[in-house]
C-alpha positions as CSV (number, residue, x, y, z in Angstrom):
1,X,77.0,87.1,95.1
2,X,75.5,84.3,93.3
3,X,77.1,81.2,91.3
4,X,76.5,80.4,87.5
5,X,77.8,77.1,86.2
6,X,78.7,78.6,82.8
7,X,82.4,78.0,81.4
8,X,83.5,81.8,80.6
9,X,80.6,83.8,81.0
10,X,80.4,87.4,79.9
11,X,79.8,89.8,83.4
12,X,77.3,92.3,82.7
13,X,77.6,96.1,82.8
14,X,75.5,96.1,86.2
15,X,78.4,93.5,87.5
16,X,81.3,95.2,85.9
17,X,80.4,98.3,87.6
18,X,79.4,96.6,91.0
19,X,83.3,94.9,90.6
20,X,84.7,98.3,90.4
21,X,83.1,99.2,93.5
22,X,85.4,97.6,95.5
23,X,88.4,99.4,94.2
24,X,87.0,102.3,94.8
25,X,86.5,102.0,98.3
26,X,89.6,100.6,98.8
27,X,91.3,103.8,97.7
28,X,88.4,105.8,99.3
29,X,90.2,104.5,102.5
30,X,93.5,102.8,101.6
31,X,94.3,105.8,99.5
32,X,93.7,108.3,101.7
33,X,96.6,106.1,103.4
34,X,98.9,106.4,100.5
35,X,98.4,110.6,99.6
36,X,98.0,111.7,103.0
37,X,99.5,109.7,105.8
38,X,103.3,111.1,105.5
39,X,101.4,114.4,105.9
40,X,99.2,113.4,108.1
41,X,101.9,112.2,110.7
42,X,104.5,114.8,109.5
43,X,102.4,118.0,109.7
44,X,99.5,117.1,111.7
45,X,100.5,114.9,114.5
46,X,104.3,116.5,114.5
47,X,106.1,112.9,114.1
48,X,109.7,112.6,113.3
49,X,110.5,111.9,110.1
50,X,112.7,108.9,111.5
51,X,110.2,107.5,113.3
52,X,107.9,107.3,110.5
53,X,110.6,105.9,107.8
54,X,110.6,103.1,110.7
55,X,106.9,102.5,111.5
56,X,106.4,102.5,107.9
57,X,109.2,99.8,107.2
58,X,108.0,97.7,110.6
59,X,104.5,98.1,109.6
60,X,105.2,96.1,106.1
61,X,107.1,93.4,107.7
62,X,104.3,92.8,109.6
63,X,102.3,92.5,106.4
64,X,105.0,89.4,105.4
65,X,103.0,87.2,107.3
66,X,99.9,88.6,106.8
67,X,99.1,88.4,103.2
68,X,100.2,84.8,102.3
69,X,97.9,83.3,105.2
70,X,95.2,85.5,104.1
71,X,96.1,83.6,100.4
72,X,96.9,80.2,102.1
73,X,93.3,80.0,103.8
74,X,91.3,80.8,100.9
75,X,93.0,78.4,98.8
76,X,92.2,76.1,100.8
77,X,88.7,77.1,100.9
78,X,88.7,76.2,97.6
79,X,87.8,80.5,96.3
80,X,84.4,79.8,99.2
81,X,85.8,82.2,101.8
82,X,85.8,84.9,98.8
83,X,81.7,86.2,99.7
84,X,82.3,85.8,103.5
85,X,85.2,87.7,103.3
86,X,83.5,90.7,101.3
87,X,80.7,91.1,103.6
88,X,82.3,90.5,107.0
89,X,85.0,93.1,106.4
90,X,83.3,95.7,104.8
91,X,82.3,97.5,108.5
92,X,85.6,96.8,110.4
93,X,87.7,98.5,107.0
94,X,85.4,101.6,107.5
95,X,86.1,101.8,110.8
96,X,90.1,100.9,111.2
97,X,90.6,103.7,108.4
98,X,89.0,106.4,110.5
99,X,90.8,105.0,113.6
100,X,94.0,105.4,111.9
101,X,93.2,109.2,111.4
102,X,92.5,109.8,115.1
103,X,94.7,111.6,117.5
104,X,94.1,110.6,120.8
105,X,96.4,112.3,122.5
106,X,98.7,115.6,122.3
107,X,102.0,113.5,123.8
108,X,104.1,112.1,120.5
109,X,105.6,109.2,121.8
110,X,101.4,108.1,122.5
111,X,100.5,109.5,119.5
112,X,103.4,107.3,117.6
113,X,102.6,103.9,119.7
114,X,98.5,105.0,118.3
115,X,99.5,104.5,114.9
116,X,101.5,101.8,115.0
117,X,98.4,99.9,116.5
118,X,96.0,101.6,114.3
119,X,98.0,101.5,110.9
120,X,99.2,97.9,111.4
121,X,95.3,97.2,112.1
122,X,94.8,98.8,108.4
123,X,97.0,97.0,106.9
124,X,95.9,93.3,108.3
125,X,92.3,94.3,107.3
126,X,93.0,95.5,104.2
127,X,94.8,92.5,103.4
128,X,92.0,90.4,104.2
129,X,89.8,91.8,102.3
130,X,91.5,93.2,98.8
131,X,92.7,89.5,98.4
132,X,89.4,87.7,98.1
133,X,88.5,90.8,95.9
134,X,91.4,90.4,93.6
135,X,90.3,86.4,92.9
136,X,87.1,87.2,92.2
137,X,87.9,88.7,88.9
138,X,89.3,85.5,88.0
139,X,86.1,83.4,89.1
140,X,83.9,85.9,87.5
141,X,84.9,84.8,84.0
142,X,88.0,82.9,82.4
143,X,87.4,85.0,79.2
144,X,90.4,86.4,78.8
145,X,88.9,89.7,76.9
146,X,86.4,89.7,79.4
147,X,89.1,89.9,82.2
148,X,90.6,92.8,81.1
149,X,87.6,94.6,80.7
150,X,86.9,93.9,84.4
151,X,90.2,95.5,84.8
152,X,89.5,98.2,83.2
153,X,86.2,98.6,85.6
154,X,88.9,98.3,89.0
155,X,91.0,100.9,87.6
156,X,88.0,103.2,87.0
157,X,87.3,102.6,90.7
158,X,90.4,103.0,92.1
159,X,90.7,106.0,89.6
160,X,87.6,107.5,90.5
161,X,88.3,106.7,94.6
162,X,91.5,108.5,94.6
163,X,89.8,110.9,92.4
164,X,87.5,111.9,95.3
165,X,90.1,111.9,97.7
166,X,92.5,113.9,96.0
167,X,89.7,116.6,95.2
168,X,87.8,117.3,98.6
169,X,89.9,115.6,101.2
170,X,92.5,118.8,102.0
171,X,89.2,121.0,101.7
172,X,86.6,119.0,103.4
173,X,89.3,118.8,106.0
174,X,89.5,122.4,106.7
175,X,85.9,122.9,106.3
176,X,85.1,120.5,109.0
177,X,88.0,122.0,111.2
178,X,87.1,125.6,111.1
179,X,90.3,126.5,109.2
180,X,93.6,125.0,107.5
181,X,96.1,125.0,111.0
182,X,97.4,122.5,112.2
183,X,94.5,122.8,115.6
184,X,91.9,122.2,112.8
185,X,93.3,119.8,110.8
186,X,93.5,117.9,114.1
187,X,89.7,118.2,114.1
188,X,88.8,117.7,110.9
189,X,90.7,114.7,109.7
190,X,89.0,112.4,112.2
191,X,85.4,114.0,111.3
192,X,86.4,113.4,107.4
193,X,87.4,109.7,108.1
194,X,84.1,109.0,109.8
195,X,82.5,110.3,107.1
196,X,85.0,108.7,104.2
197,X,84.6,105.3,106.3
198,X,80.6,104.9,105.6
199,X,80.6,105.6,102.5
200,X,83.6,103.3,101.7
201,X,81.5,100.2,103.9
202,X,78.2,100.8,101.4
203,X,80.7,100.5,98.3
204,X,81.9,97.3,99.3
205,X,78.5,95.9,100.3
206,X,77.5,96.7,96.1
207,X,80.2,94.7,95.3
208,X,79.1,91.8,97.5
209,X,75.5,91.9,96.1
210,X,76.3,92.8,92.7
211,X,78.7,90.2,91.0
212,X,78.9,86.3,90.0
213,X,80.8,83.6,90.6
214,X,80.8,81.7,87.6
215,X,84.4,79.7,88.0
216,X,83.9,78.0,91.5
217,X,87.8,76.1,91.7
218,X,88.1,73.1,93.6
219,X,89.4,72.5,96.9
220,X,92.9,71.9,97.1
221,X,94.5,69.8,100.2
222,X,97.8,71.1,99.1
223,X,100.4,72.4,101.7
224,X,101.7,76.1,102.4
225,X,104.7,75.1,100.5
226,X,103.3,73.2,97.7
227,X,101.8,76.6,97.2
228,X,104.8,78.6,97.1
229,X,106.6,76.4,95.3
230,X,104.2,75.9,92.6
231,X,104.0,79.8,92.2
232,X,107.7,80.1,92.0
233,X,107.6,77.5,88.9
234,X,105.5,80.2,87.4
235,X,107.5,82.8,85.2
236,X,104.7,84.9,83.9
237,X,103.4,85.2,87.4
238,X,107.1,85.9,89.3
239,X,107.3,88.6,86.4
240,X,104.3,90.5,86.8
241,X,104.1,90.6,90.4
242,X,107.5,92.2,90.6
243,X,106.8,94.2,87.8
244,X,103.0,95.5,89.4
245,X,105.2,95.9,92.6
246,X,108.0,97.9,91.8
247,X,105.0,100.2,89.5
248,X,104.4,101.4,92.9
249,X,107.7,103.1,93.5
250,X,106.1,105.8,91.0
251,X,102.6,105.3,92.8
252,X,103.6,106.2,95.9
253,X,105.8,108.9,95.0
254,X,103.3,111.2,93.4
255,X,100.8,110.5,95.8
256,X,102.8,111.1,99.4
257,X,105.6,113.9,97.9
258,X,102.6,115.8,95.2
259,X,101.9,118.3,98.5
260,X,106.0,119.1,99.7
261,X,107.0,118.9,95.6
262,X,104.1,121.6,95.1
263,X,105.6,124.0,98.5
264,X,109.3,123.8,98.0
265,X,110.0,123.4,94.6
266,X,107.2,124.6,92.8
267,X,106.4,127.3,95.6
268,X,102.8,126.8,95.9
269,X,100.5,126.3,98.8
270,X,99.6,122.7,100.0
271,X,96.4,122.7,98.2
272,X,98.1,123.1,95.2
273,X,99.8,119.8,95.9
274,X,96.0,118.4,96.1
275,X,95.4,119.3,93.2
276,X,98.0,118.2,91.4
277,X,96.6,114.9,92.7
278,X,93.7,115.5,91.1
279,X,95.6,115.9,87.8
280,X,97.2,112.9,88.3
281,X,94.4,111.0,89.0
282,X,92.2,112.1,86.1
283,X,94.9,111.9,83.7
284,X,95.9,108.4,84.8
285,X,92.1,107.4,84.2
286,X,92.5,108.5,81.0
287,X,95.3,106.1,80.4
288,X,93.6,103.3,81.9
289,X,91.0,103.7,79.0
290,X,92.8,104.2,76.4
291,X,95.5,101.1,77.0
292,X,92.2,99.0,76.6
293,X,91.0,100.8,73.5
294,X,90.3,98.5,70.3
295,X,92.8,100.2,68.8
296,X,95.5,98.6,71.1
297,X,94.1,95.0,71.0
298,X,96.7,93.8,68.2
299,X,99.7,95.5,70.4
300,X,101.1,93.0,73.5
301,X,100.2,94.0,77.0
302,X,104.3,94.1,77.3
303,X,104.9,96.4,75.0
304,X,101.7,98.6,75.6
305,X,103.1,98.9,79.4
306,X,106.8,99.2,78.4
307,X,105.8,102.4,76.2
308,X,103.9,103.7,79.1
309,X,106.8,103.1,81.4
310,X,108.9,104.8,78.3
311,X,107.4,108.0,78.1
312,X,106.6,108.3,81.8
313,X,110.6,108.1,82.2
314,X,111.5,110.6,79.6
315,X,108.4,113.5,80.6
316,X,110.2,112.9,84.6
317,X,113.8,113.4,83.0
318,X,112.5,116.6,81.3
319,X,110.6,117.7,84.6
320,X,113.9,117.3,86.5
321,X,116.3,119.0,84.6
322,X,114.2,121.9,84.5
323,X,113.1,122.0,88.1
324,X,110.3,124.7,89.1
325,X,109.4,126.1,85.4
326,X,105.6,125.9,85.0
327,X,106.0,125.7,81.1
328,X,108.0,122.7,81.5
329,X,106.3,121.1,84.0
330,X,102.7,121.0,83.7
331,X,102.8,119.6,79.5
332,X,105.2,116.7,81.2
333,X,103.6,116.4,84.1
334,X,100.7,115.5,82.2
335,X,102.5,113.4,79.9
336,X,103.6,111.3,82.8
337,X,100.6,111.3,84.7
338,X,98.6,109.7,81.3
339,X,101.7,107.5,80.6
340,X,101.6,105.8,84.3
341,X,97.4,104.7,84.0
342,X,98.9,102.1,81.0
343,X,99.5,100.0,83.8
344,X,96.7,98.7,86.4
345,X,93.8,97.3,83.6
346,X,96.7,95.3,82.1
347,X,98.4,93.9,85.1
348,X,95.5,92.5,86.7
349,X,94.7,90.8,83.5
350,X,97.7,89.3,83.1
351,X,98.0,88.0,87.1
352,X,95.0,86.7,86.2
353,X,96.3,84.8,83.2
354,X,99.4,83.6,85.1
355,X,97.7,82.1,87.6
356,X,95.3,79.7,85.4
357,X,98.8,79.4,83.3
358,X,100.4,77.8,86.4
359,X,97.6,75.8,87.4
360,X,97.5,74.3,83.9
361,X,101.5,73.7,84.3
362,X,101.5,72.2,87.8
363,X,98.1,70.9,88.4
364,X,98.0,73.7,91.5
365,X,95.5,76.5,92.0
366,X,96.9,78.8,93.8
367,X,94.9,81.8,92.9
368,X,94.5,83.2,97.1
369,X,98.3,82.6,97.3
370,X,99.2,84.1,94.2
371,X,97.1,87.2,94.3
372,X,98.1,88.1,98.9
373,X,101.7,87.6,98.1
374,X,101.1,89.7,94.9
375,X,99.7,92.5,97.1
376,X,102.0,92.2,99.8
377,X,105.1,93.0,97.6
378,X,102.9,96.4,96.4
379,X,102.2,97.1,99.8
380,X,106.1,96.3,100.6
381,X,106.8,98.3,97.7
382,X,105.0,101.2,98.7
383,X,106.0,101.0,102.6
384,X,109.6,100.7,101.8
385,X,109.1,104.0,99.1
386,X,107.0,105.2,101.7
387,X,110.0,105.1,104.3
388,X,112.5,106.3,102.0
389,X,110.7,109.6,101.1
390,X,110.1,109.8,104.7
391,X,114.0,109.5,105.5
392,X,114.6,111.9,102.2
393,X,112.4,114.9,104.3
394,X,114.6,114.0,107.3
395,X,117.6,114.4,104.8
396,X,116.5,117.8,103.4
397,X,116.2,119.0,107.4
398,X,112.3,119.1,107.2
399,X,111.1,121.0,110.6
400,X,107.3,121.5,109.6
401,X,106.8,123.9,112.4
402,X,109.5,126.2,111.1
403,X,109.1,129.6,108.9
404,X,112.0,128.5,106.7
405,X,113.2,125.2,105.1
406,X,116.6,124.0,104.8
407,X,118.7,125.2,102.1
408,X,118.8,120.9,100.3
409,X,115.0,120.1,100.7
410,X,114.6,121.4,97.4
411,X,117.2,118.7,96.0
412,X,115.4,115.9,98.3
413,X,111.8,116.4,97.4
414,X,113.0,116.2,93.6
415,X,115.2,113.4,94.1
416,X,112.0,111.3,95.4
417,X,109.0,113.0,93.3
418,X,111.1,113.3,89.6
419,X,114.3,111.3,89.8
420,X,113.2,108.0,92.1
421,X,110.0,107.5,90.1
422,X,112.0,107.8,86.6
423,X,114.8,105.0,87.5
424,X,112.0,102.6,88.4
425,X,110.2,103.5,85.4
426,X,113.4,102.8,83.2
427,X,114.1,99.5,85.2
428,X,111.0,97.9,84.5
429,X,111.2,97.9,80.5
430,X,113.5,94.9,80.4
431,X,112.2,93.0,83.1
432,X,108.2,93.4,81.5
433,X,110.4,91.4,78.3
434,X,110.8,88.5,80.8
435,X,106.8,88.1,80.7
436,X,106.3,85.1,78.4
């Protein structure tokens, strides 16, 4: 990663893809988190639903004190822990993601004291290393075009890493294990995390080589709170981080409920569920093109996200009132799916923009602050959804060792795949109009 004095700068194509890199890793690992961990500890390691709404909500407090001094220290660096960062992590995020997978024992209550350690582990690194990724888009160029171009590129990453995972991980799995029980899943999860780790450590090391810094800020002497204080004097940033954090309600939705929506409502095996992932992915990336089409450029990113949000809200409402009809549900499943990939490319544009729109207002960088706390409350966001669907399988009676479901888990599974996603989706048009 290299440093070029120029004002804007235009990133290549070589660096735009090497930027996207990282992304993709992170939900190479991070994302295998988000689609298969409440199955993972549900299904495979037999953990209570109760206990994993807690660990879930525990392991994001945790995170509250995590991501701001991840922020705070590279502010004060100045943006020059951003390269270390990069490369220092890269191995130890490989290797905390497979440990996180790893049974190591057939008690529960070890098994649940495991992935607290493990998953709180994941979190911290993950923090400390998506952070100094997110504020190098804004030191790569201050060209505001260029920015959401870059993006565009992250989406495509994260796009085309939970593409990969949604595809081969459920098979993969059961190829390694010898077969799709429970025994083998306990086998091949850890074997597909070892392998899902490496790759995910030579992804980040092409970001590391591949981009420049061409916006080197200067080292602030400022105080924690001078920090905080400074970003809470900046609207357009206060707006779109709750606005990119609550977007994960619908996130982690279809991601953790895709597999139990596609068994008890839809009555399909749990590969079915993967590959409704899949659908959701690819369609998603399409969205994240197409919002950052020429065609667009003369609409506002608020009202290019609030029509997203807009149709994703009405193709749910449709899904729900007509719960398990194929016709019905795959054109507005589809619908949604696209609808929900206007957001990402624009977001991080416009934290981007906040954040040189505060500095000019208060004389504070606070670019490493800004962008932890930003992902703390998507990671609190998607903990605290997490947790909830947890608790809503707990609700519905979910026994995953049992021959028959309760009679309500029908009801539950909607209420947090269709119905939860859909109020979030409808709450977020007027607070995008705050965005000035």
């Amino acid at each position: 990663m290299t440093t070029d004095p120029g004002p804007q700068g235009i990133p290549s194509l070589k660096e735009k893809i090497s930027y996207g890199c990282g992304d993709f890793s992170s939900n190479l690992l991070w994302g295998i988190s988000g689609a298969f961990l409440l199955y993972y500890y549900a299904d495979v390691l037999r953990l209570a639903p109760s206990d994993i709404a807690v660990l879930l909500l525990v392991t994001r407090v945790f995170d509250a004190f995590c991501d701001p001094t991840v922020g705070y220290v590279i502010d004060r660096s100045g943006g020059r822990l951003v390269r270390p960062l990069i490369k220092w992590l890269a191995v130890p995020f490989g290797c905390v993601a497979f440990l996180a997978f790893l049974p190591i024992s057939e008690s529960a209550q070890v098994n649940l004291a495991w992935a607290y350690v493990s998953y709180l582990l994941f979190g911290l690194i993950y923090a400390a290393i998506n952070t100094p990724y997110g504020i190098l888009q804004g030191i790569m160029t201050t060209d505001p075009q260029s920015r959401v171009s870059l993006g565009t590129f992250r989406m495509i990453g994260c796009q085309l890493g939970t593409l990969t995972v949604n595809a081969i991980t459920l098979p993969v799995i059961h190829w390694l294990g010898g077969g799709s029980a429970r025994e083998n899943e306990l086998v091949g999860f850890p074997l597909y995390m070892a392998l899902i780790g490496a790759v995910g450590t030579a992804l980040w090391f092409v970001t590391y080589r591949g981009c420049k810094v061409r916006f080197q800020p200067e080292s602030p002497r400022h105080g924690f709170m001078v920090l905080v204080k400074s970003l809470l004097r900046n609207r357009p940033w206060i707006v779109c981080t709750v606005a990119f954090g609550l977007s994960f309600v619908g996130l982690c939705a279809f991601l953790t409920f895709s597999i139990y929506y596609a068994r008890f409502v839809l009555h399909k095996d749990a590969e079915f569920g993967g590959f409704l992932l899949l659908v959701f992915t690819v369609c998603s990336l399409i969205g994240n093109v197409s919002v950052t089409l020429p065609f667009f450029a003369q609409i506002s990113k608020q009202r290019r996200l609030q029509t997203g949000y807009l149709l994703q809200a009405v193709a749910l409402a449709v899904i729900g009132f007509f719960p398990g009809n194929m016709a019905v549900f795959i054109p507005c499943f589809l619908i949604a799916c696209c609808a929900s990939g206007f957001g990402s490319p624009l977001y991080y544009a416009m934290i981007a923009d906040s954040i040189d729109h505060g500095a000019r207002l208060t004389g504070v960088r606070t670019a490493g602050m800004g962008y932890s706390l930003n992902s703390w409350l998507q990671k609190m966001v998607f903990g605290v959804t997490g947790a909830l669907l947890a608790a809503f399988l707990g609700f519905g009676g979910y026994a995953p060792e049992a021959l028959q479901q309760g009679e309500h888990l029908a009801t539950w599974v909607t209420a947090g795949f269709i119905w939860l996603p859909a109020a979030v989706s409808l709450l977020l048009l007027p607070i995008i109009s705050l965005y000035r």
